[in-house]
C-alpha positions in Angstrom: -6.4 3.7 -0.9 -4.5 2.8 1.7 -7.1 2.8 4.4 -9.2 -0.1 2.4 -5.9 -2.4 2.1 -6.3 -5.4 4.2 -2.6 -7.7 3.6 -3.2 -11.2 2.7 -3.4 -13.4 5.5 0.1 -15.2 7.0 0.5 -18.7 6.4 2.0 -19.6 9.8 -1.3 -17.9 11.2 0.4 -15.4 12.9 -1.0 -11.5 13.0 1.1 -9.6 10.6 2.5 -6.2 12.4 3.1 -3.1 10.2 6.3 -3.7 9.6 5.8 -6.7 7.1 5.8 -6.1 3.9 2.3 -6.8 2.3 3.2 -7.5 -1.5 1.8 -5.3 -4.4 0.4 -3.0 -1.8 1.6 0.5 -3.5 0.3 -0.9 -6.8 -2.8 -1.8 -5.0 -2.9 1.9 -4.2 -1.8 3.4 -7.2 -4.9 1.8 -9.4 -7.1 2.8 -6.5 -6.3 6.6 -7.1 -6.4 6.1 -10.4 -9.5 5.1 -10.1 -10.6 7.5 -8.1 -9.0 10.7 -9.1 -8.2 9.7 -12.9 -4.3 10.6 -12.2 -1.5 8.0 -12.7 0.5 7.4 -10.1 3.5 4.8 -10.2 3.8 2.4 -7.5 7.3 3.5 -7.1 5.6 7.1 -6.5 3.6 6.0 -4.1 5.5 3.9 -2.2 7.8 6.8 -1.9 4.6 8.9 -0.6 4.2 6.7 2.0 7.7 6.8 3.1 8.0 10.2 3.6 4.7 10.3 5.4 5.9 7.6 8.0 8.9 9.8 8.8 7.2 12.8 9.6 
């Protein structure tokens, strides 16, 4: 899910790094799976996914 997010473009016409926040991004992802795998997952849940994954 992640991989086919593209964030919105910035109004100032600046790239966006990865460090923005791209809004509604883990509930983007979490109809996605749904989608996909037919299990719910919060946005909350995944956003907490992705967190641990950018620790490690």
């Amino acid at each position: 899910g992640i991989l086919r997010y593209s964030p919105p473009q910035s109004r100032t016409g600046r790239s966006r790094t990865r460090l923005q926040r791209f809004p509604r991004r883990n509930k983007m992802i979490s109809e996605y799976i749904f989608r996909n795998t037919g299990r719910y997952r919060t946005a909350k849940q995944v956003g907490s996914r992705i967190q641990q994954l950018r620790s490690t």
